[in-house]
Every structure is written in structure tokens, then in C-alpha cells.
C-alpha positions in Angstrom: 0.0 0.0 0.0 2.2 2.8 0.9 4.4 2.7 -3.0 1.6 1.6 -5.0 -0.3 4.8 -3.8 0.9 8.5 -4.0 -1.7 10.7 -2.0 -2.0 14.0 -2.8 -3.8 16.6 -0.1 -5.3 19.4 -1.5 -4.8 22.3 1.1 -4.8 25.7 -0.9 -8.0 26.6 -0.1 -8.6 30.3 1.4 -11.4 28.9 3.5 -14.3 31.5 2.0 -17.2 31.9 4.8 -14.5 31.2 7.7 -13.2 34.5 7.8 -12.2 36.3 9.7 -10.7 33.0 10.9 -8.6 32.3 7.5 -7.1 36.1 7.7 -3.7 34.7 8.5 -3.9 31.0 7.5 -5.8 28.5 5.2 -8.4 26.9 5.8 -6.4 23.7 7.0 -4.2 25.2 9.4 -7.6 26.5 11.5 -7.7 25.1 14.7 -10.4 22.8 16.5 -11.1 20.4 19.0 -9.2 22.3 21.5 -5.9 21.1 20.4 -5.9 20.5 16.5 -5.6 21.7 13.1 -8.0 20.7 10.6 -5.6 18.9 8.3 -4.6 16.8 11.1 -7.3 14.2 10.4 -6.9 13.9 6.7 -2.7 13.0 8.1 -4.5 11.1 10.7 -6.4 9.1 8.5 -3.3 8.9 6.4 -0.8 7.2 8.8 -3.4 4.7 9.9 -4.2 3.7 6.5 -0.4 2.6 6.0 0.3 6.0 3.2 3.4 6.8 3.4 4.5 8.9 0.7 2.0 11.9 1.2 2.3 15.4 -1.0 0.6 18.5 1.1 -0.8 21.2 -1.9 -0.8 24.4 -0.1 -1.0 27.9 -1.3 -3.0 30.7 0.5 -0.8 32.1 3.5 0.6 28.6 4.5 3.3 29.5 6.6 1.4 28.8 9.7 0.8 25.0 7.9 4.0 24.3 6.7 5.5 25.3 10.2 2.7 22.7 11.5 3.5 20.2 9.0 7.0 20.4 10.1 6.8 20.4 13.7 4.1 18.0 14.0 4.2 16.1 11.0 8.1 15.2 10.6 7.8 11.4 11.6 8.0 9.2 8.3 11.3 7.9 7.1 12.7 9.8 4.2 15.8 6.8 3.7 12.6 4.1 3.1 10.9 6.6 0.6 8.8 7.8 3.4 7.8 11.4 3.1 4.8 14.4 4.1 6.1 16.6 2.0 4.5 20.6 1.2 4.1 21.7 -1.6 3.4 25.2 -2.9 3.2 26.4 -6.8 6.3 25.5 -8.3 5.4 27.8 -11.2 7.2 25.2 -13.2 4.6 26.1 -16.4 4.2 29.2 -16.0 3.6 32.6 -13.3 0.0 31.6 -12.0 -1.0 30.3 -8.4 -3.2 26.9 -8.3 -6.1 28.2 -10.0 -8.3 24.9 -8.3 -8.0 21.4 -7.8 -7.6 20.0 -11.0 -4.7 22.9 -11.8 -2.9 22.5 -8.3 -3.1 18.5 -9.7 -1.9 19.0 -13.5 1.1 22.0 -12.3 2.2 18.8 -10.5 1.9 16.7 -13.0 6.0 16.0 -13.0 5.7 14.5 -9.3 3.0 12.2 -10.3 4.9 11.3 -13.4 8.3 10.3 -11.5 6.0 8.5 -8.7 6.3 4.7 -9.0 2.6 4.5 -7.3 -0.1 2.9 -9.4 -2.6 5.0 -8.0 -3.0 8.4 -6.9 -5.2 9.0 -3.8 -6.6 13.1 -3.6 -7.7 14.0 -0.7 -9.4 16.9 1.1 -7.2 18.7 3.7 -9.9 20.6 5.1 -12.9 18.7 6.4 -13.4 16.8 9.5 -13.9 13.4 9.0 -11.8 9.8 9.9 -11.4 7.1 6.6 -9.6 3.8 6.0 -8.4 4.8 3.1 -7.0 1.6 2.5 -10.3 -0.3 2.0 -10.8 2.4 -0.4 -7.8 1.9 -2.7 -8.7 -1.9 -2.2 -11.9 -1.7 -3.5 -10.9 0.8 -6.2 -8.5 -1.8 -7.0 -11.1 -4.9 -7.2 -13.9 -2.6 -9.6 -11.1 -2.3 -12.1 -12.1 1.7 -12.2 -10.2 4.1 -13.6 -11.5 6.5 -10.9 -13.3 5.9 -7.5 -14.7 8.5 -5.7 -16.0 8.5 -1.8 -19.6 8.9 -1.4 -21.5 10.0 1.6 -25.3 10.7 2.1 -26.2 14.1 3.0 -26.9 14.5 6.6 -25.6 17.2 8.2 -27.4 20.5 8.6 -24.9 23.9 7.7 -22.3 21.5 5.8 -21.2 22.7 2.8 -22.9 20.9 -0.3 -20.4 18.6 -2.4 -21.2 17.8 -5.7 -23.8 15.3 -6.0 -23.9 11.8 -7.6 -26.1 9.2 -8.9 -25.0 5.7 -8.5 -26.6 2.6 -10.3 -27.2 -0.6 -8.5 -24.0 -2.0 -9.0 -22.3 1.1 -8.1 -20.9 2.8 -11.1 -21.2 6.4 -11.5 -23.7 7.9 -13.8 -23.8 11.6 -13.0 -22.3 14.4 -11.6 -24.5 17.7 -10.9 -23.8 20.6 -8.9 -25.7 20.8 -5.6 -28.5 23.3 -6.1 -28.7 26.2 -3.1 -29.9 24.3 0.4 -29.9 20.8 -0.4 -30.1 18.4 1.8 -30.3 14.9 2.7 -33.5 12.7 1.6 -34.1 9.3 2.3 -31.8 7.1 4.3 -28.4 6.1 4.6 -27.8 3.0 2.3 -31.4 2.9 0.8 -32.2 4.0 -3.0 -33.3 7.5 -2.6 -30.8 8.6 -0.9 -29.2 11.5 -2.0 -25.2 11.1 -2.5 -22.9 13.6 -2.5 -19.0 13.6 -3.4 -16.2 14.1 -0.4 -13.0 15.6 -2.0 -11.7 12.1 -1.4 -10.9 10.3 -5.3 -8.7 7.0 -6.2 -7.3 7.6 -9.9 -5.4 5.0 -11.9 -2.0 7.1 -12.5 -2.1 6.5 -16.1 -5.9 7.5 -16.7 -5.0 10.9 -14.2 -2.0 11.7 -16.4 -3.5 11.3 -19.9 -6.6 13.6 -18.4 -4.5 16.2 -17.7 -4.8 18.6 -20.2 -1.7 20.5 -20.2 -3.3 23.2 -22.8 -6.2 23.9 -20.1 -6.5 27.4 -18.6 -8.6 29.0 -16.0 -9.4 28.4 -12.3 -11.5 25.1 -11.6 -13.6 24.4 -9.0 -14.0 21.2 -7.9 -12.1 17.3 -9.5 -15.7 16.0 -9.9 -17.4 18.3 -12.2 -14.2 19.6 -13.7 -12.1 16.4 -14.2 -14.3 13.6 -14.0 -18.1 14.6 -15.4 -17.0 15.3 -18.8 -15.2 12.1 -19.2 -17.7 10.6 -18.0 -18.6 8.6 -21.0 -15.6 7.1 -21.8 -14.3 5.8 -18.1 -15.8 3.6 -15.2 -15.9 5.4 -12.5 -17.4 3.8 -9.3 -18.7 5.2 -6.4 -17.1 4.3 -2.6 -19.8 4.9 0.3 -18.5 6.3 3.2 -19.4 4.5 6.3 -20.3 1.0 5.0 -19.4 -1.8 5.4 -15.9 -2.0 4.4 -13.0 -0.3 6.5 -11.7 0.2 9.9 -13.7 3.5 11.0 -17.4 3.2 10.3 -19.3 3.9 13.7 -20.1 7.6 13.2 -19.9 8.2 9.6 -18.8 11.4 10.9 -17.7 14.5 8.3 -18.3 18.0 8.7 -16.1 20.6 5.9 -16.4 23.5 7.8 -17.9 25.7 5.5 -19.2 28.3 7.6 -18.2 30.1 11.2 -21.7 28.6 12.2 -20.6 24.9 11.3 -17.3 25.5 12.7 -18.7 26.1 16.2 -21.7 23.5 16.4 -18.6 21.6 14.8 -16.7 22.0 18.2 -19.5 22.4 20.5 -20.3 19.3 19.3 -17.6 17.4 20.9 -18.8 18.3 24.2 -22.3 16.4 23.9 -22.4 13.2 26.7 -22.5 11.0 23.0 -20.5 13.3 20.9 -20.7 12.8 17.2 -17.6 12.5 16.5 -15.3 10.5 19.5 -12.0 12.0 19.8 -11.4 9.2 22.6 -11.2 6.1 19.8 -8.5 4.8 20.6 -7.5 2.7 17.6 -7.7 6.1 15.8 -6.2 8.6 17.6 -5.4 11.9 15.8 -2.2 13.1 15.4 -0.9 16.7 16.3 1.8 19.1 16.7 2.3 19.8 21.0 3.4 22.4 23.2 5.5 22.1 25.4 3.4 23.4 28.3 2.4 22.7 32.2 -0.9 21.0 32.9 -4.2 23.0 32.6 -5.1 23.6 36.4 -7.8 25.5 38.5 -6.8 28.0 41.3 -8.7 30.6 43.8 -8.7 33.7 42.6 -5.9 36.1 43.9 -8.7 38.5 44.9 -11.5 36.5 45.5 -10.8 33.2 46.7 -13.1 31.9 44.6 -12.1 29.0 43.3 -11.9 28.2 39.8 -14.2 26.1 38.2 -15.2 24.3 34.8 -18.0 22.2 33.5 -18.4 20.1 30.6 -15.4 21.9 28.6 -12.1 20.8 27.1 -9.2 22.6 28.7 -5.5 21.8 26.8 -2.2 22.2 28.7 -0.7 25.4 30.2 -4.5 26.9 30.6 -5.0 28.1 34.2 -8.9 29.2 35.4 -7.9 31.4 38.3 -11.0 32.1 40.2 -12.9 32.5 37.0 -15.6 30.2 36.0 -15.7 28.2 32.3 -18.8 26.3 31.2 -19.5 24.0 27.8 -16.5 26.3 26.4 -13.1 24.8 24.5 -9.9 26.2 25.5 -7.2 25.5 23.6 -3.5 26.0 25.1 -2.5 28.4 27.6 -5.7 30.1 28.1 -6.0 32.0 31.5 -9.2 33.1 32.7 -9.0 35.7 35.9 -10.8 36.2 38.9 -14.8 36.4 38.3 -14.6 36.1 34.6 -17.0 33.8 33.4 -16.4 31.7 30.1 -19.8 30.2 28.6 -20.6 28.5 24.9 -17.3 30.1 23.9 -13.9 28.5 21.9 -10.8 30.6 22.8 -7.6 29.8 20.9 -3.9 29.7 22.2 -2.9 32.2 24.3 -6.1 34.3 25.0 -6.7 36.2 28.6 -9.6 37.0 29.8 -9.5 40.0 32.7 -11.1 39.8 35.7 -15.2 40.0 35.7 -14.9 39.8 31.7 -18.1 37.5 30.5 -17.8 35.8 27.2 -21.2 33.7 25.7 -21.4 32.3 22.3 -17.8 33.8 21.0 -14.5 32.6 19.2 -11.7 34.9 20.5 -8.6 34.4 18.6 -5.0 33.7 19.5 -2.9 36.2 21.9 -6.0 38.4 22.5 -6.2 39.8 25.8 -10.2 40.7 26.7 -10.0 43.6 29.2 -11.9 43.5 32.5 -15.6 43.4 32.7 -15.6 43.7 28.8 -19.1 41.4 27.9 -19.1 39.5 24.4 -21.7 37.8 23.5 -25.1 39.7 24.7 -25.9 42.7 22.7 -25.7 41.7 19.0 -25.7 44.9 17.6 -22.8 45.9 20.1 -20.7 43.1 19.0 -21.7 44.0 15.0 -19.8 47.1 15.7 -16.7 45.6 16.7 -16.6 42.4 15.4 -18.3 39.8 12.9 -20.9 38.2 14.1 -22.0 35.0 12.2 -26.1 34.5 11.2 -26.1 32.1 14.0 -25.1 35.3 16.7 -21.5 33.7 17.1 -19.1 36.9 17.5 -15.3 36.3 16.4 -12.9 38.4 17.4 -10.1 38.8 15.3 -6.5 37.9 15.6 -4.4 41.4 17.0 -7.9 43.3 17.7 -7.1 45.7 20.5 -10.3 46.9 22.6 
């Protein structure tokens, strides 16, 4: 598995409807879960699926992901042809950026070419999901495709809309459409009205990917399924992998959120706090991959002040946070958060390094890294307060930006 198959992860995108989020970094490199970067479950999914020669695609302010990549992704072998590599545009035909997928594929086309893989596995970098990507490449393998591509059932509510696919009974592809505005799911997983949808996640025979890419093609590209595959359509087979079934190692939740919106982002993570979360970062046999600080454990002291001790509930707190008399409820901190005396933390996701001064009260927010929220400031309770000062998503979620100064 790991030579046969070169895997390619597309992570260029800007991350449109994330901002102000993807101001400084690509949609990949966001963080979530308290702890994580988004690509880390595509690498995740990855190193348990035995690929190990791995080319990262990035583009859009990615040196917050290639510093990521490097310090927590450095662990393959380069002497046994081992590699996650990055890759930005090489500009080796011509002066443009990626202009899509299929372009960020073909201006590669000379690292697919000197690949001895048989297949070449694209991915997604910037979805939340776990795959065996193995059984996938197996059963590409056994249809005798030229192209297999992942399907899933539309399910969950705010998710950005794939394109979507129609299947015959055997499972071969006969169309790709694009998602008209609000779809959603109908019918049920596994039965035949079910509506399908692609994933960003495609199995190409090398040779059939290399004599599709159309070296004469210009213009940005949206997506591999309508812009590579549809128009071929007729003269491949191209079969369609469900997500979730039977076959593979990680099939409980049929889990897979891509972020598209600040109002997916944070059910996304809220999410996780649920007694039956939807998606278990406790598996185990699939544990997710990431780049760590070096920091003290996350504790709960009185308050200098007060007294009054500090205190959580139902929230994820990472290592070096300290709640110091200050109280945190169904909130995500990520790493060395500090919350003073009789600040109160509710609903809220605050990224590495934020403070929060003494009687501040956060509810429904995102607060970005290394911002320090003055005392008693309140975020979170007068919409039209927060629209002056910050964006504040159709769901009422205010995200304050990276460097804002109150």
C-alpha cells in the first residue's frame, strides 16, 4: 500500500465563509477540537491507513501550515521513501498560483509522473472526518475503475454541499451535478433514494489521471468531480465508494463536517462536548495526530482576589491553561488560556494564548489567539454591540479577530 499509492492533499483553499478566521492562515491550518488543526485528520487518517508517501498542496498564507506540518508532522522515514512533503506552486509552467484542484493537480503533474505508485489517492485537507483509506484503494482496486470516488449521504445541517452523484445498483457512476442552493439529505443512509454527495476524497489510476491532464487547459477550476471527472464521464468507469459502510476500519459515526461556515465551525466544536458526541476523539484505535506544546498542565486555582475558586464544566481545557477564580462552562480552550478572577467563560472556543481579565463574561464567542479581553468587557449579549466591533456570524457567534485591540 504505501508505493503503489501517491496521496495527494489538496490544502490551498482560502477557507471563504471562515473568515475572519482564514485572515492569517488556510483553511487547513484552523484550529479545532481544543488542540488540533484541521488537516490533522486527513494526516490522521493517512498514517493509519499505511500512506506513506503523502504530498501536502498548499498555497494561501501557509506559513502557519508548513511550520505545522514540520513540527508535527516530521515522523515518516525519508531513507525508506517515506515522506509528508509541502508543496506550494512550483510555477514550473508558467507565473500563475493553483487556479483549483484540478490545476494545483496538473502543475504537478511532473511529481505524479516520477512517482512509481499505481494509484494516486486526492484528498481533502480541510474537512473533519476519519477514513480507512485503505479499504478504499482496495476496492478501487477490485472494480477495475479508472476512478473511484467517496460517497456520503447528505446528513448534516450547515455543511457545505459537495457535488452530487447518482450511482446505479452495482455502483458505477452515472452523473455528476452541482448541488443546487440548500440541499439536503433525503431518504436514508444505504437505501435508493438517498441523496449522494462527493467528499474531495478520489482513487485515480495514474495513467488514466495523467492522460486527463490537459496541459493546454487554462482558468481556475472548481471542484475534480465536475471539472475532471463529469465530462469524461462517457468514456471511463468510474465507481462510487460509500462512506461509512461496510468495508473499512472507521465506520461507527460516519462522521464528516467541511467547515464551511463560522456557524458549522462552532456546532462543529461544540459538538464534541455532547455526553454522545458525534464524533469521539477518545477512539482509541484512531487517535489523531498533532503538533504539541511544550506546556504545564491545565489547572484551577482561587482567585488572587477573591478566593473563589476556579471552576469548569463540561469543557475541554489543553495544557498550560490556568482558570484562576474564574468560571468556564460548555467552552473549548485550547493552550494556555488563562481566565482571571470572576470572569466567566460560557458556549465560547478561545484559541492559544487568550486572557480573559477579571469580571470579563464571554457567551457564544470565538476569541482568537494572543488576545487579551479587558476586565468586565461582555461578548456575547448585545448583537448589535458586537456587530460594531466584530463579525458576528447569522447564528449570533461573535469572532474576534487575531491582534484586535479593545
Amino acid at each position: 500500500m504505501s508505493f503503489d499509492t501517491l496521496t495527494l492533499v489538496l490544502a490551498a483553499n482560502r477557507g471563504t465563509g471562515l473568515e475572519p478566521l482564514t485572515i492569517d492562515r488556510p483553511k487547513a491550518a484552523v484550529p479545532f477540537g481544543g488542540k488540533y488543526r484541521v488537516i490533522d485528520f486527513t494526516l490522521a487518517n493517512c498514517l493509519h491507513s499505511g500512506l506513506r508517501q503523502v504530498l501536502v498542496l498548499t498555497q494561501y498564507k501557509s506559513h502557519s501550515l508548513h511550520k505545522h506540518l514540520r513540527d508535527g508532522w516530521s515522523i515518516f522515514n525519508p531513507e525508506l521513501r517515506e515522506f509528508i512533503t509541502a508543496v506550494p506552486p512550483q510555477q514550473r509552467e508558467g507565473l500563475n498560483w493553483y487556479g483549483g484542484p484540478f490545476d494545483a493537480i496538473r502543475q504537478n503533474r511532473y511529481l505524479v509522473e516520477r512517482s512509481p505508485a499505481d494509484q494516486v489517492l486526492v484528498l481533502v485537507g480541510e474537512a473533519i472526518y476519519r477514513m480507512d483509506y485503505a479499504e478504499l484503494v482496495r476496492a478501487h482496486r477490485e472494480s477495475g475503475a479508472q476512478v473511484t470516488l467517496a460517497v456520503r449521504g447528505i446528513r448534516e445541517p450547515g455543511s457545505g454541499v459537495q457535488p452530487l452523484v447518482r450511482l446505479d445498483g452495482e455502483g458505477l457512476v452515472l452523473g455528476l451535478s452541482a448541488a443546487p442552493a440548500g440541499a439536503t439529505a433525503s431518504g436514508d443512509p444505504g437505501s435508493g433514494d438517498e441523496t449522494l454527495s462527493t467528499m474531495g476524497v478520489y482513487c485515480f489510476e495514474k495513467s488514466w489521471l495523467l492522460a486527463a491532464l490537459d496541459p493546454a487547459r487554462e482558468g481556475p477550476d472548481l471542484d475534480l468531480g465536475l471539472d475532471l471527472i463529469a465530462p469524461l464521464l462517457g468514456d471511463l468507469k468510474a465507481c462510487g465508494y460509500r462512506f461509512g459502510g461496510a468495508r473499512g476500519r472507521v465506520t461507527p459515526d460516519r462522521y464528516w463536517c467541511d467547515l464551511a461556515c463560522i456557524d458549522a465551525y462552532y456546532q462543529a466544536n461544540m459538538g464534541l462536548l455532547r455526553a454522545a458526541p458525534p464524533l469521539d476523539l477518545y477512539q482509541a484505535d484512531w487517535n489523531i495526530r498533532t503538533y504539541q506544546g511544550q506546556f504545564p498542565p491545565a489547572r484551577t486555582v482561587p482567585g488572587v482576589t477573591s478566593g473563589t475558586e476556579g471552576v469548569f464544566v463540561n469543557s475541554m481545557l489543553a495544557a498550560g491553561t490556568v482558570i484562576s477564580g474564574g468560571g468556564v462552562n460548555q467552552s473549548i480552550l485550547f493552550p494556555r488560556v488563562r481566565v482571571c478572577d470572576g470572569a466567566i467563560v460560557d458556549s465560547s472556543i478561545l484559541f492559544d494564548g487568550v486572557q480573559v481579565g477579571q469580571g470579563a463574561n464571554l457567551r457564544n464567542c470565538i476569541i482568537e489567539k494572543d488576545v487579551q479581553v479587558p476586565p468586565k468587557v461582555r461578548i456575547g449579549f448585545e448583537r448589535t454591540q458586537d456587530s460594531e466591533r466584530f463579525t458576528v456570524s447569522p447564528g449570533g457567534i461573535a469572532v474576534v479577530p487575531k491582534g484586535y485591540r479593545f
